[in-house]
C-alpha positions in Angstrom: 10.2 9.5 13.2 7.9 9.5 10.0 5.2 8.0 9.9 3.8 8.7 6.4 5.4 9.3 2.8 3.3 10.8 0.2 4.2 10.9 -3.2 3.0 13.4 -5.5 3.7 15.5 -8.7 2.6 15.7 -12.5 0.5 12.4 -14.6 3.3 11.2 -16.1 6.0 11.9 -14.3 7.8 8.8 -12.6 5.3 8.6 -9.2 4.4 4.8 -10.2 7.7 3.8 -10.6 9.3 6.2 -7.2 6.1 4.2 -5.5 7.5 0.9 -6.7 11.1 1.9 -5.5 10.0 2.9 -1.9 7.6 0.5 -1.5 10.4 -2.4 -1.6 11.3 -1.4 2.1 10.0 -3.9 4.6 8.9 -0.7 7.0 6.8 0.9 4.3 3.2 0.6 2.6 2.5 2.5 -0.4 -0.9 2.9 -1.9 -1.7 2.9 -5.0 -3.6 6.5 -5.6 -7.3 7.5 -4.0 -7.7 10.6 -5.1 -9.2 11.0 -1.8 -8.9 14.8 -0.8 -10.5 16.0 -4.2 -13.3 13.9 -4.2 -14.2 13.0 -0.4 -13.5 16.0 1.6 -14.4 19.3 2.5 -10.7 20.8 1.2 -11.6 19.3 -2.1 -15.1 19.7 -2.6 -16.5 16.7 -1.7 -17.1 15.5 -5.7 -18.6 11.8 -4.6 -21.3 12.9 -2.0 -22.1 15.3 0.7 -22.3 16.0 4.4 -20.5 14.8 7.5 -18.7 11.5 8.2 -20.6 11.2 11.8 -23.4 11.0 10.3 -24.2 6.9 9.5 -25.9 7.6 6.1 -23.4 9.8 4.5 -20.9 7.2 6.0 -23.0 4.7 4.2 -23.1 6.3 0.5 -19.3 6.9 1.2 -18.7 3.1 1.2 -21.5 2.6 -1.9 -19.1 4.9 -4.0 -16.0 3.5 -2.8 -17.3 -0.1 -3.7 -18.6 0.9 -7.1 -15.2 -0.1 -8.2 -12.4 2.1 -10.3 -14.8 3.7 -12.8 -17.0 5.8 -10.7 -14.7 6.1 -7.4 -12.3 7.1 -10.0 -8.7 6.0 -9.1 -6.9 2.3 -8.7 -6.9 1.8 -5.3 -10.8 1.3 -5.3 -10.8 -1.1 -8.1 -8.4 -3.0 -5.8 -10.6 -2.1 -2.7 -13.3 -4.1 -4.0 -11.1 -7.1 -5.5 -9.4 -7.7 -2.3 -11.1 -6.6 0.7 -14.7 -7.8 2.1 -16.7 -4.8 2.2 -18.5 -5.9 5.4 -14.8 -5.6 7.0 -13.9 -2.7 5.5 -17.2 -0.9 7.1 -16.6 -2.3 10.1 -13.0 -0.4 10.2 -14.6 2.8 9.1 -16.9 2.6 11.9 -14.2 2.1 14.1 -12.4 5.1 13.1 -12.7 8.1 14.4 -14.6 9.2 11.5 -12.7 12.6 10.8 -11.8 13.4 7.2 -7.8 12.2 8.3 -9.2 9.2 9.8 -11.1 7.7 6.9 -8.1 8.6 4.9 -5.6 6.8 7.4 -8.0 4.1 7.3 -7.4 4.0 3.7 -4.0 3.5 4.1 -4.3 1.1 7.0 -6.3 -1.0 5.2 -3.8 -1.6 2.3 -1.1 -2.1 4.7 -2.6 -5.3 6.4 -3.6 -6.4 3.4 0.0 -6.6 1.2 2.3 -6.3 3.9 0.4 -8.7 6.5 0.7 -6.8 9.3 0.3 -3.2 10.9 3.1 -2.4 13.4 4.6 0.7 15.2 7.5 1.2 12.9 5.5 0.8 9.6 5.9 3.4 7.8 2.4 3.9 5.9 1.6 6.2 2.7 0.0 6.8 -0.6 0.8 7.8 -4.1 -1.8 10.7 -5.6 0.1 12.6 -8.2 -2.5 15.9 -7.9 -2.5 15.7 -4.4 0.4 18.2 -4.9 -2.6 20.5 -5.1 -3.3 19.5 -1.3 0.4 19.4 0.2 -0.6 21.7 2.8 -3.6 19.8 3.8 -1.5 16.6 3.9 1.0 18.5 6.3 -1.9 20.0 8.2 -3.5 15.7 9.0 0.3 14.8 9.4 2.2 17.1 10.7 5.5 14.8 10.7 5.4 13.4 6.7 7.2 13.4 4.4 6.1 14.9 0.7 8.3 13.5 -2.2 7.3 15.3 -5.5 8.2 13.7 -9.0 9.7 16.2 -11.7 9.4 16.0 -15.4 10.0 17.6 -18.9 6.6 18.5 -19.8 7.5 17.6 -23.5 8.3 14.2 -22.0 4.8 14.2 -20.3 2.7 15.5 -23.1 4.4 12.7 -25.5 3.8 10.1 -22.8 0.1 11.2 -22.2 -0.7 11.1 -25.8 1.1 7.1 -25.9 -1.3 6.4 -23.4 -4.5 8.1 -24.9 -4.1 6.6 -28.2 -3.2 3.1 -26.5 -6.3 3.0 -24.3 -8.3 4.8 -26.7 -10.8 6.5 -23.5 -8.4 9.1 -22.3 -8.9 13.0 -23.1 -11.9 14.0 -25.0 -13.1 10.2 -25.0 -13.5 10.0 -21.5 -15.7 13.1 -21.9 -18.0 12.8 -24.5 -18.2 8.6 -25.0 -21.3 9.1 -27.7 -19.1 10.6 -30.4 -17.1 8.9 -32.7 -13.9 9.1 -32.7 -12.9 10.9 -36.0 -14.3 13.7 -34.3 -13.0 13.6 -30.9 -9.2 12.6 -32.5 -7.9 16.3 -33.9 -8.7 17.4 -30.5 -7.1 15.2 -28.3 -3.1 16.6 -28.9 -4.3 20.3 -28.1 -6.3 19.8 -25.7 -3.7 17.2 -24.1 -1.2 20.0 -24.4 -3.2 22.7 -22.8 -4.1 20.4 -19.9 -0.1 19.4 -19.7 1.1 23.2 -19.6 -1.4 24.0 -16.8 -0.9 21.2 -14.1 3.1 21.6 -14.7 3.1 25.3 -14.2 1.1 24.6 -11.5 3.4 22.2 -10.1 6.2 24.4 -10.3 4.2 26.7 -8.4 3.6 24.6 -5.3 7.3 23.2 -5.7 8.7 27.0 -5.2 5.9 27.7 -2.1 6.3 24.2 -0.6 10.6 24.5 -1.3 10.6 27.5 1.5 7.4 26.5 3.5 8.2 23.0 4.4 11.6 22.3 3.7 12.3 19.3 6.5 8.8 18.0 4.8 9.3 18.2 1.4 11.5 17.4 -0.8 11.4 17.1 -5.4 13.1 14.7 -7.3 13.5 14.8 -11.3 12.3 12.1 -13.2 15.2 12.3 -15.4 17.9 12.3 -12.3 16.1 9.2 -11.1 16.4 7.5 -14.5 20.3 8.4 -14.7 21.4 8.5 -11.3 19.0 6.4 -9.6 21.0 5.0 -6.5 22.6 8.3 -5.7 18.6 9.6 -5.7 17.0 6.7 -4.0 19.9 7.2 -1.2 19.3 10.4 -1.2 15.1 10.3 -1.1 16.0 7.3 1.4 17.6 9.4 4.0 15.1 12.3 3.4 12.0 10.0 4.7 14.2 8.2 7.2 13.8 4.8 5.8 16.7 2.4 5.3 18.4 2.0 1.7 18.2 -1.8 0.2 19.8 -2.5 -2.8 17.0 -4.1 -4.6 15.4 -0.5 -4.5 17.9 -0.3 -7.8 18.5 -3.7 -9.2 14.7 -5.2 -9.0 12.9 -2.3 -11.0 10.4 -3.2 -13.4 9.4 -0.3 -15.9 5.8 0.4 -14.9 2.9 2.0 -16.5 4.7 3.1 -19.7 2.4 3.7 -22.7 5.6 2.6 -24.8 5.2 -1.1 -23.2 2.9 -3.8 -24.1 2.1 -4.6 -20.6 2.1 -2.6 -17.3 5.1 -4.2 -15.9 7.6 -4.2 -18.6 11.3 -5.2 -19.0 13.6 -4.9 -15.7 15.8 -2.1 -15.1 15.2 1.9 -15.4 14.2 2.9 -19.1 16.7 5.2 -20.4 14.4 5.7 -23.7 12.0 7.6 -21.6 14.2 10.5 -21.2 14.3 11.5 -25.1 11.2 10.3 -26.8 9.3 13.3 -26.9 12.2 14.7 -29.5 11.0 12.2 -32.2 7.4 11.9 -31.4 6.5 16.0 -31.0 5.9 18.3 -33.7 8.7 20.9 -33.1 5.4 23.6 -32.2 5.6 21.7 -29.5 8.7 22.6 -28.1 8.1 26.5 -28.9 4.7 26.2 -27.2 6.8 25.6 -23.7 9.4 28.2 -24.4 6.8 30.5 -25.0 4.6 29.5 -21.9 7.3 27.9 -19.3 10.8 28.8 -20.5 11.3 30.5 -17.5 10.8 27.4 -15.5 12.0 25.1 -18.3 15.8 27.1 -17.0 14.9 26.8 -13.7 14.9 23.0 -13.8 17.3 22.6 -16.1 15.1 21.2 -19.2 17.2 23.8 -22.2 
């Protein structure tokens, strides 16, 4: 039986909206992403504080950091940690827990569960949506042996032109984020090459894991393209369905929202699957662009069918 799903893959690359299909199930609990492996534990480094969760005052600055809201925890779900869960509760849970790196983590997901599905049963299915995590697949697999890893494929041309949207449109992304003190007609003629570089790596990199992960774990994991999801998306959602053993609903396919497009004035946008996302990199690249990729990834571009 699964017991977890865990999304992953590329910023940019269709994990909010897969998250928003799956998470329609009755039997399943999706969180939004924690980032939780690269910045609370030992596999990742430990980013936001040191030393071991049995001890109460490393347990403690845990909770201060996860509190502190989106900005310094650094991901969603601990902006909505702090909006919609007592933090005397949530301490309480942790405390409760057996206090290993999984457990915190499955606390996490627990907690999120309760909280928009109302209830945590034996046949809920729980997860969480961390698109670098792919980083970590092996980690995930090693905590829960019995999950299932659904990875989101892209065009990086499609990616880079999405990133940049979003960058521009928030106007704190890239360079910004960085260095906040400098004004921005310095920071701008860096943002697109810098974006690009960034882009070329975690793809690559996510073909990688995709070609170990494809012979390693193959009842475990399984990729879906972004673009096959856009055209074909009940035959995928079926398909991704019976892969994680869940049950199929039609409003998987006729209630989707378009969510967290930088092409939309507002997070959720207009209802159905966006076919516009599949080609606007070709009218919003520089051609360079597209030569960059051949010259760095064509190989892989082949392999996934992106020529």
């Amino acid at each position: 039986m699964t017991e977890h799903i865990f999304i992953v893959g590329c910023a940019r690359s269709g994990t909010t909206l897969l998250r928003q299909i799956l998470g329609m199930a009755e039997r399943v609990s999706i969180a939004p992403e924690t980032h939780y492996i690269r910045r609370f534990t030992q596999p990742g480094g430990r980013k936001n504080g040191r030393g071991h969760l049995a001890d109460d005052a490393h347990l403690e600055r845990l909770i201060d950091v996860m509190y502190s809201g989106r900005e310094r925890a650094g991901s969603a779900y601990y902006g909505w940690l702090q909006r919609n869960v007592d933090r005397s509760s949530f301490r309480e849970k942790l405390y409760a827990s057996d206090r290993t790196e999984r457990g915190i983590f499955q606390t996490l997901m627990q907690v999120y569960a309760v909280k928009t599905k109302g209830r945590l049963t034996d046949d809920l299915i729980l997860g969480e949506k961390t698109p670098t995590h792919f980083n970590y697949i092996p980690q995930l697999l090693t905590w829960f042996p019995e999950a299932r890893i659904i990875h989101t494929f892209r065009d990086p041309r499609a990616i880079l032109a999405s990133e940049l949207k979003k960058m521009r449109k928030k106007g704190k992304e890239g360079p910004k984020r960085l260095v906040r003190w400098a004004p921005g007609w310095i920071l701008e003629p860096f943002e697109a090459p810098a974006e690009l570089i960034h882009t070329t790596r975690s793809w690559l990199a996510a073909a990688r894991w995709h070609a170990y992960c494809e012979e390693r774990f193959p009842e475990n994991y399984s990729l879906v393209r972004f673009e096959d999801l856009i055209t074909e998306p009940e035959r995928e959602i079926r398909r991704l369905c019976s892969f994680a053993k869940i049950p199929f609903e039609p409003r998987m396919v006729t209630q989707v929202h378009v969510v967290g497009s930088g092409y939309q004035a507002q997070r959720r946008g207009a209802a159905g699957f966006d076919r516009g996302a599949l080609d606007r990199w070709k009218t919003t690249l520089h051609p360079a662009v597209g030569l960059w990729f051949a010259l760095f990834g064509g190989e892989q571009l082949k392999k996934f069918g992106y020529v």
